[in-house]
C-alpha positions as a Python dict, from the first residue, in 0.01 Angstrom:
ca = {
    (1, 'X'): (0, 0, 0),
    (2, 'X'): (215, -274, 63),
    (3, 'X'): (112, -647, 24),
    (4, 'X'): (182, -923, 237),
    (5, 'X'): (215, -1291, 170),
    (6, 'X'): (-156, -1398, 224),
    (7, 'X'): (-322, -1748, 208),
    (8, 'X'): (-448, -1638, -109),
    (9, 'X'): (-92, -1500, -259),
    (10, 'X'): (0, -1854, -192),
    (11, 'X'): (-236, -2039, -318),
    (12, 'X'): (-186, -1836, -659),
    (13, 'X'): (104, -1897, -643),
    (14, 'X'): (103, -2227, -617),
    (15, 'X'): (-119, -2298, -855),
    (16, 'X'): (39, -2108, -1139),
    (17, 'X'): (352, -2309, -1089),
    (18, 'X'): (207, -2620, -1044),
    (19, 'X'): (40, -2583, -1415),
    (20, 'X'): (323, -2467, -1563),
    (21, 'X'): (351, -2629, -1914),
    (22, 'X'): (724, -2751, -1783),
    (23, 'X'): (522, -2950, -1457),
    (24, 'X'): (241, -3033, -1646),
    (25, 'X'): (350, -3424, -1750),
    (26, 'X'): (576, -3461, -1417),
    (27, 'X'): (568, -3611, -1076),
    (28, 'X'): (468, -3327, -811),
    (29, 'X'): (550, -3586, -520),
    (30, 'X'): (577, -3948, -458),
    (31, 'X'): (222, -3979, -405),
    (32, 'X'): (53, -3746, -742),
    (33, 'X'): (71, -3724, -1076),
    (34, 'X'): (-167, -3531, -1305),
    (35, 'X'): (-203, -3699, -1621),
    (36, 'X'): (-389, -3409, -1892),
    (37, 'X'): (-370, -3258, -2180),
    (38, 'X'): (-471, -2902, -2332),
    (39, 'X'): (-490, -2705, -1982),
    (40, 'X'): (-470, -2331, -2088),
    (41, 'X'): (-291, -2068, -1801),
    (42, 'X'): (-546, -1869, -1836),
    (43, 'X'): (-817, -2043, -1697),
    (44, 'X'): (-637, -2034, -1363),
    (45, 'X'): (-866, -1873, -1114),
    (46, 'X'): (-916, -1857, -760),
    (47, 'X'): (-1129, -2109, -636),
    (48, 'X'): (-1482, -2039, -577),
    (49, 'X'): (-1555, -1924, -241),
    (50, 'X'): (-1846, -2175, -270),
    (51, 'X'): (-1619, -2431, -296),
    (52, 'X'): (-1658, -2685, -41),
    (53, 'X'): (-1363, -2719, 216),
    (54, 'X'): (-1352, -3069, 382),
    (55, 'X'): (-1161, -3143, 728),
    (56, 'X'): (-815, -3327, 694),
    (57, 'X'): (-805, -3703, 715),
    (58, 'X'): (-608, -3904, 928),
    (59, 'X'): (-335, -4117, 743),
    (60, 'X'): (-401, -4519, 801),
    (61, 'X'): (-120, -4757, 840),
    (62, 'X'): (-352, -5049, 930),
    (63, 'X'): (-162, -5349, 828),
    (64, 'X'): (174, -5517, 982),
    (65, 'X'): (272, -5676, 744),
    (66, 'X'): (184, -5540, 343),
    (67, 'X'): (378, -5642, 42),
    (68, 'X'): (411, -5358, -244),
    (69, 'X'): (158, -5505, -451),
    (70, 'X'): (-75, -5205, -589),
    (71, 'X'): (-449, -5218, -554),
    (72, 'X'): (-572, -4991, -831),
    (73, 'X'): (-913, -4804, -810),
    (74, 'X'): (-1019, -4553, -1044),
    (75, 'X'): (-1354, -4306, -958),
    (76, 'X'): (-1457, -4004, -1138),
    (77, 'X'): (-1390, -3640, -1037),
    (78, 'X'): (-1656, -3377, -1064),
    (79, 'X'): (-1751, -3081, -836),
    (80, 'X'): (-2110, -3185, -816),
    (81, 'X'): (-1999, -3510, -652),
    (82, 'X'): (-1705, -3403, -494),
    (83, 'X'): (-1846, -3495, -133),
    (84, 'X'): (-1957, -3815, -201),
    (85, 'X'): (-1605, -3885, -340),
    (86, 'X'): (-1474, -3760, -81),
    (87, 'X'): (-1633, -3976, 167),
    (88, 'X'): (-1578, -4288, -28),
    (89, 'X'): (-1181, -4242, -2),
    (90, 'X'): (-1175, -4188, 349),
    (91, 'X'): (-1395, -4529, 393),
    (92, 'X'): (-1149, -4736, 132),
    (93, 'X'): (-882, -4615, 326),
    (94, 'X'): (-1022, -4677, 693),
    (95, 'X'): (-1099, -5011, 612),
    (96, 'X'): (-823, -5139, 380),
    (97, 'X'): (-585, -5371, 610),
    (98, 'X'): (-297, -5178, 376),
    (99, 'X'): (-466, -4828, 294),
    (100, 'X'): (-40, -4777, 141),
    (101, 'X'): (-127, -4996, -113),
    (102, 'X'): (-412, -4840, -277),
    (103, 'X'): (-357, -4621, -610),
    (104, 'X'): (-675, -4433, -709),
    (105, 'X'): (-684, -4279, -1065),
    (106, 'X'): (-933, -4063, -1079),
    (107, 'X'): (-1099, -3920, -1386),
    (108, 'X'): (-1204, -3551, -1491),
    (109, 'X'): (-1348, -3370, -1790),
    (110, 'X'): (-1324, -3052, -1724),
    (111, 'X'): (-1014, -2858, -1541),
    (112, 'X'): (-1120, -2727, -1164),
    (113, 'X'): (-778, -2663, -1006),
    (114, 'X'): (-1002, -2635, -667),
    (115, 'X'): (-1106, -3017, -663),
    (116, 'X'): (-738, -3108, -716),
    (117, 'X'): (-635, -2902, -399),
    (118, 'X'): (-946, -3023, -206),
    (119, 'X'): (-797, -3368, -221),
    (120, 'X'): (-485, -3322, -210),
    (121, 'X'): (-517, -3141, 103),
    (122, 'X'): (-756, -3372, 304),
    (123, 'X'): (-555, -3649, 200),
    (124, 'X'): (-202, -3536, 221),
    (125, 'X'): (-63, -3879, 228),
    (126, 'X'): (-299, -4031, -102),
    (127, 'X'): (-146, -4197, -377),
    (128, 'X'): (-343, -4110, -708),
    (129, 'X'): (-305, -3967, -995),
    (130, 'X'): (-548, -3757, -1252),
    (131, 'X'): (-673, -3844, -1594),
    (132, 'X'): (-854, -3613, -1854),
    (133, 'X'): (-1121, -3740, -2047),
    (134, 'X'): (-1216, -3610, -2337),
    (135, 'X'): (-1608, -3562, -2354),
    (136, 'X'): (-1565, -3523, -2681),
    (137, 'X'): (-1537, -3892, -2747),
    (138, 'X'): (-1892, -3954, -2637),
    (139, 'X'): (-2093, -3671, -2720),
    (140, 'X'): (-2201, -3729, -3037),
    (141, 'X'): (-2316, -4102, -2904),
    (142, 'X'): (-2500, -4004, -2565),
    (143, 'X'): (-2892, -4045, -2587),
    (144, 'X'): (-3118, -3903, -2359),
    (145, 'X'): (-3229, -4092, -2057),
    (146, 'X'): (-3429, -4094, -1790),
    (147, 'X'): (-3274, -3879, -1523),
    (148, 'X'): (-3045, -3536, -1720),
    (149, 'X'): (-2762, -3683, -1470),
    (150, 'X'): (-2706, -4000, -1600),
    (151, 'X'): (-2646, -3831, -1953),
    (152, 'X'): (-2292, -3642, -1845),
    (153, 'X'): (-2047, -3777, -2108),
    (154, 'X'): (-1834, -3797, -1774),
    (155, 'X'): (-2064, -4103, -1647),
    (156, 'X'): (-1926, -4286, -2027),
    (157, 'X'): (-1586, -4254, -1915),
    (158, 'X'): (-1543, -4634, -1761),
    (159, 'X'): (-1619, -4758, -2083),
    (160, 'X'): (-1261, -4590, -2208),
    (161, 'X'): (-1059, -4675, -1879),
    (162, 'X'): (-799, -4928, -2116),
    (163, 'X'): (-754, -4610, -2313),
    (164, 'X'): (-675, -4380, -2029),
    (165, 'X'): (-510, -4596, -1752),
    (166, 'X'): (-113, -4650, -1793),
    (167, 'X'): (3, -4965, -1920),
    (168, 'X'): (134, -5106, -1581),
    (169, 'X'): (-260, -5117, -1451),
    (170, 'X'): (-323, -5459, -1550),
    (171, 'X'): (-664, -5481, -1322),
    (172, 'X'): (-842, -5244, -1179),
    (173, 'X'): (-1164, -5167, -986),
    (174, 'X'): (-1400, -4890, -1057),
    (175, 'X'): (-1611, -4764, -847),
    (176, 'X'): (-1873, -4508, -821),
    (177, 'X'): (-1860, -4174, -611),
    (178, 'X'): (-2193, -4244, -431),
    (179, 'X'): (-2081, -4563, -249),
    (180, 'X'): (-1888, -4594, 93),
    (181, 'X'): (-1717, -4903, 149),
    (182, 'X'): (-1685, -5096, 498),
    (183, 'X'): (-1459, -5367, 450),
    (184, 'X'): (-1135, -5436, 296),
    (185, 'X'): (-1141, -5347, -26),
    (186, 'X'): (-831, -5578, -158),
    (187, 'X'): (-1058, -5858, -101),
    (188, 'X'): (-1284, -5753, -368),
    (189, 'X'): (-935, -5662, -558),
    (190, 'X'): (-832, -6030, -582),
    (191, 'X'): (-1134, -6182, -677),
    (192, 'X'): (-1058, -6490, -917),
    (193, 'X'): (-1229, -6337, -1260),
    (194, 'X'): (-1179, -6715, -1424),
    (195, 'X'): (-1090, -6592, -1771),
    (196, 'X'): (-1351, -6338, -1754),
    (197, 'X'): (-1301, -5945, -1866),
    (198, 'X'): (-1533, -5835, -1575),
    (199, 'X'): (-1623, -5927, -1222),
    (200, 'X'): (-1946, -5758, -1024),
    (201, 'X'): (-2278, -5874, -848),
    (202, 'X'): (-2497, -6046, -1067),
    (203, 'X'): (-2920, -5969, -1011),
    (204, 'X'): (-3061, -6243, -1160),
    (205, 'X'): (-3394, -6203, -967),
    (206, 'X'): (-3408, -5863, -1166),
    (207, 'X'): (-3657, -5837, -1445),
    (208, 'X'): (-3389, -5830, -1747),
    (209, 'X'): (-3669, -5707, -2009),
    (210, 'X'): (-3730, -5411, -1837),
    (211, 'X'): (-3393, -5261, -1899),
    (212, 'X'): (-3503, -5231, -2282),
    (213, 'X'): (-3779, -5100, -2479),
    (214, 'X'): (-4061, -5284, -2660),
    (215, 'X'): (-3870, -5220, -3003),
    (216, 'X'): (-3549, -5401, -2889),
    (217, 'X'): (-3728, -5722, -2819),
    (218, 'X'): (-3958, -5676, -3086),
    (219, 'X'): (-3681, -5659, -3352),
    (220, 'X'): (-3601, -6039, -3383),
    (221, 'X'): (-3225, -5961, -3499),
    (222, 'X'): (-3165, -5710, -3212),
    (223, 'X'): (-3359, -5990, -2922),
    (224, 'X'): (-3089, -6265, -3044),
    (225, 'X'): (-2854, -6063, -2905),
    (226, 'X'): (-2811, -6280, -2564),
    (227, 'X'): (-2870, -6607, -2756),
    (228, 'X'): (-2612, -6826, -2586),
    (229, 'X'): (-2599, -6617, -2247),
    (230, 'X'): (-2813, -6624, -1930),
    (231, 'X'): (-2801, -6237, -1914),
    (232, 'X'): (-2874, -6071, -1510),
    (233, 'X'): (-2869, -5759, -1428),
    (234, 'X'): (-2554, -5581, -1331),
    (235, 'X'): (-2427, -5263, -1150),
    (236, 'X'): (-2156, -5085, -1340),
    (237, 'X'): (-2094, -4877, -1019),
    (238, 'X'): (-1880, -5160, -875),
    (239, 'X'): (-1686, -5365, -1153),
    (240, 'X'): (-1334, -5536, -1109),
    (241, 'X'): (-1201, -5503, -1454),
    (242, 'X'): (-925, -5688, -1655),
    (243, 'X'): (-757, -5372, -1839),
    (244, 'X'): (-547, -5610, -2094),
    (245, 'X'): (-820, -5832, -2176),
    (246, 'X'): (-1123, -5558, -2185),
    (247, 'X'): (-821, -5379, -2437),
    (248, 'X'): (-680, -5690, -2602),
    (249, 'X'): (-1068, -5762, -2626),
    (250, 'X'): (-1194, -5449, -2804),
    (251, 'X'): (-1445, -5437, -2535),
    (252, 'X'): (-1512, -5036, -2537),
    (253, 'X'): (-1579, -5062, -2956),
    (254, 'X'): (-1848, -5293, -2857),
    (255, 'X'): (-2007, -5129, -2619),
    (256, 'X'): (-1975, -4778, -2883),
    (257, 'X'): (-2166, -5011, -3130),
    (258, 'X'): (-2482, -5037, -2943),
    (259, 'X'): (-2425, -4665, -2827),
    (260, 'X'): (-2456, -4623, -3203),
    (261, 'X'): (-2747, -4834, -3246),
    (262, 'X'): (-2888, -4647, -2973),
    (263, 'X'): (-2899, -4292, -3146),
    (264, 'X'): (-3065, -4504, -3448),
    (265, 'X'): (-3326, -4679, -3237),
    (266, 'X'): (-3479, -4610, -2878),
    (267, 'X'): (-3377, -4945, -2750),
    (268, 'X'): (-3312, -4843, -2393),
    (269, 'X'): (-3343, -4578, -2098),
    (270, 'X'): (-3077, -4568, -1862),
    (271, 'X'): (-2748, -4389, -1981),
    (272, 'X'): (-2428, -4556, -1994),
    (273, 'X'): (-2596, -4890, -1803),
    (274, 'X'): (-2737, -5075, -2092),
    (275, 'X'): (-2448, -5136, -2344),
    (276, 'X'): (-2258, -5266, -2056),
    (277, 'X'): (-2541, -5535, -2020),
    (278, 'X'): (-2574, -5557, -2389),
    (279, 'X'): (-2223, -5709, -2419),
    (280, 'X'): (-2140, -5858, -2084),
    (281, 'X'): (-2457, -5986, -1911),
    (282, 'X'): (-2427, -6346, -1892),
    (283, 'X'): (-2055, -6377, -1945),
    (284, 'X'): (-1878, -6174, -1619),
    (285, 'X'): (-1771, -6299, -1335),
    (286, 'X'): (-2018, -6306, -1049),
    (287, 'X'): (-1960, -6169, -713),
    (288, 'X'): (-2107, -6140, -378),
    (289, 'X'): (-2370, -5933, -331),
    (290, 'X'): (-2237, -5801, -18),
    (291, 'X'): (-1976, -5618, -254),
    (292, 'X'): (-2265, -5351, -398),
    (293, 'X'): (-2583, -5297, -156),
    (294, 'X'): (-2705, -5082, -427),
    (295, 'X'): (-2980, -4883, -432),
    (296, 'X'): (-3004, -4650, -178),
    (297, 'X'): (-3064, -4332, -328),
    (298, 'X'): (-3401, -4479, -437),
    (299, 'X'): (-3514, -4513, -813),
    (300, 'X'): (-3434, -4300, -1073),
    (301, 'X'): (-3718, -4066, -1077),
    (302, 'X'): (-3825, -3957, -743),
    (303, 'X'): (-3523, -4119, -503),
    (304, 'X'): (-3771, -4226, -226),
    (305, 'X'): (-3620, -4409, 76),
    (306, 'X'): (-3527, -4731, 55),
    (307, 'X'): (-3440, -5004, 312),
    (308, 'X'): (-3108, -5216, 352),
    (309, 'X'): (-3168, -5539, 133),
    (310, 'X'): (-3110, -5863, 399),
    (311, 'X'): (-2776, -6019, 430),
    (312, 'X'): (-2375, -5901, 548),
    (313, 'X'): (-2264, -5569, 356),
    (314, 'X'): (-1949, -5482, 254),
    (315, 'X'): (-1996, -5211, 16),
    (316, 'X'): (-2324, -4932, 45),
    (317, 'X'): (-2409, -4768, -290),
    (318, 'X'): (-2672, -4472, -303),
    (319, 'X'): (-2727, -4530, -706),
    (320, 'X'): (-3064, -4360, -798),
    (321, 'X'): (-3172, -4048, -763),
    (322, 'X'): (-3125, -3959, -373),
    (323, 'X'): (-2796, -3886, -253),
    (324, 'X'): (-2689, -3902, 112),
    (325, 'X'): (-2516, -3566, 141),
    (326, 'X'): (-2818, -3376, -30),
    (327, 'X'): (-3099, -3577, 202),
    (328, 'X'): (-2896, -3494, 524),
    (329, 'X'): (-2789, -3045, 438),
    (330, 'X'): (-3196, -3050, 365),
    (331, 'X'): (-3282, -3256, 693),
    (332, 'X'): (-3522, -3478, 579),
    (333, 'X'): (-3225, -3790, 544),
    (334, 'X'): (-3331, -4149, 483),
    (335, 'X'): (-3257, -4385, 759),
    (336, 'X'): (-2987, -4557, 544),
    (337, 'X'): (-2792, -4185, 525),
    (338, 'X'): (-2712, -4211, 826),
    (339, 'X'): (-2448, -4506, 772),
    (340, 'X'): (-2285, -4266, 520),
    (341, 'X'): (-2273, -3950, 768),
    (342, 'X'): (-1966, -4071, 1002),
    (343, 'X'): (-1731, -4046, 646),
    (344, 'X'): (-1835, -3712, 578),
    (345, 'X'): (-1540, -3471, 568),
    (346, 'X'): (-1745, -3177, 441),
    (347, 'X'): (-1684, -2885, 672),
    (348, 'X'): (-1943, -2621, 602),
    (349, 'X'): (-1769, -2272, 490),
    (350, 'X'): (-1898, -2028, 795),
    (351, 'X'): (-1694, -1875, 1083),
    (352, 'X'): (-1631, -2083, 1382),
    (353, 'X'): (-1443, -2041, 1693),
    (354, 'X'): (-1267, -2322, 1641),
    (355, 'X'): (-1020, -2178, 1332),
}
């Protein structure tokens, strides 16, 4: 029986030469490179025929006039959320007055050739470039919180991006793969930071107590922590981030410490959120709310609806439980999911007459 050259001979194909130990630390194009480290041949498989296939996205060339001056976002990569990043792209790119000058660097912890050649083919013309991180760096310091997704060692990684990121990323902003942005994201890029390691919307109307347990304030060494500060509340789904200073700084061995203290004492709830707070609230860089309307997905627990807080927006954020793609496949969407439908490229895999 003789074979012919199908899509799936290709794609094989493909991939086994593309993670070739020779290719593995080199430039596939302009536009990629796949930063990793211990990927073994033979866990090169077809992709999943569940995998989700998303529509091709137009290329933006939005701006007349753009100088070559990089703006640098990194995200996370995981299959789970694969959607949602994939709809936060296309925004950041739709609405970036030069989508040509934005690098993403996304990161993964686990090899899945199929997200790699979801993006790269529904955004042929994307500048970014993969990282792996190494869960193993966190494991052994991750508590259990609230909600069993905000415990993925991947959700930890931002705290290491100094580490990962190559040296000619002097700032960079990281955003989470629940958000879709509708304005231009540089302007968020060149916020002044004023000395500061971190820039993101401050919530200073936010109970700050609440964020820890009873034993943290009751421990009168621990509660001097923010002597000195006026600590708010802050997102780390949206942060503008100073990669010298936060490295120059040792800024991710302080935030391990309290990870530490953490798995010695129940002092907080929420994942990878409080240790942030525990070293930076009160000394960031505040920015306009309009740059993280967060809380869309509704709380942690139960993700019930939630309305748009008042004022302009410039950046949507479903943190919590509730996630727009999930809310609108089961039909029962929020009213605020439907400003993240029209950057949905998910494409649902079933036969239609228009292949």
């Amino acid at each position: 029986m003789a074979f012919g050259k199908s899509p799936l001979h290709g794609l094989l194909s493909f991939l086994l030469l593309f993670f070739s130990p020779s290719l593995l630390h080199r430039h596939v194009s302009a536009a990629v490179t796949v930063t990793t480290t211990s990927v073994h041949l033979d866990v090169v498989r077809k992709p999943s025929p569940d995998a989700p296939i998303f529509r091709e996205a137009p290329a933006f060339r939005n701006g007349n006039t753009c100088n070559k001056e990089s703006i640098h976002i990194s995200m996370t990569l995981d299959s789970n959320y694969l959607r949602g990043t994939m709809a936060a792209v296309l925004s950041i790119l739709q609405h970036s007055t030069c989508p040509e000058n934005v690098e993403f660097h996304f990161l993964w912890a686990r090899f899945e050739p199929q997200v790699f050649l979801s993006i790269r083919s529904t955004f042929p013309y994307l500048k970014f470039k993969i990282y792996r991180f190494e869960s193993n760096r966190v494991r052994g310091k991750i508590s259990k919180s609230v909600r069993q997704a905000l415990d993925q060692p991947l959700n930890y990684a931002r705290i290491y991006l100094s580490d990962i990121l190559p040296l000619y990323v002097k700032r960079v902003i990281y955003l989470d793969s629940d958000i879709v942005v509708v304005d231009d994201i540089g302007k968020l890029g060149e916020v002044d930071l004023q000395g500061k390691v971190l820039a993101a919307p401050e919530y200073c109307h936010a109970n700050f107590t609440e964020y820890f347990t009873d034993l943290f304030w009751k421990d009168a060494e621990l509660a001097r922590t923010f002597e000195g500060r006026k600590p708010c509340y802050f997102n780390t789904g949206v942060m503008v981030m100073d990669v010298e200073k936060w490295r120059e700084g040792g800024y991710t061995q302080k935030v391990e410490h309290w990870m530490t203290v953490q798995k010695q004492k129940r002092i907080y709830h929420l994942g990878s959120l409080p240790p942030f707070l525990l070293v930076l609230a009160g000394d960031l860089k505040s920015v306009d709310h309009r740059w993280n309307q967060h809380g869309l997905g509704g709380d942690n627990l139960e993700g019930k609806c939630r309305s748009l807080h008042p004022g302009p927006i410039s950046l949507l954020h479903w943190s919590g439980k509730g996630k727009p793609w999930l809310r609108l496949d089961s039909r029962r969407p929020c009213s605020v999911d439907h400003l993240w439908a029209p950057y949905d490229l998910y494409r649902p895999n079933t036969h239609s007459l228009e292949e």
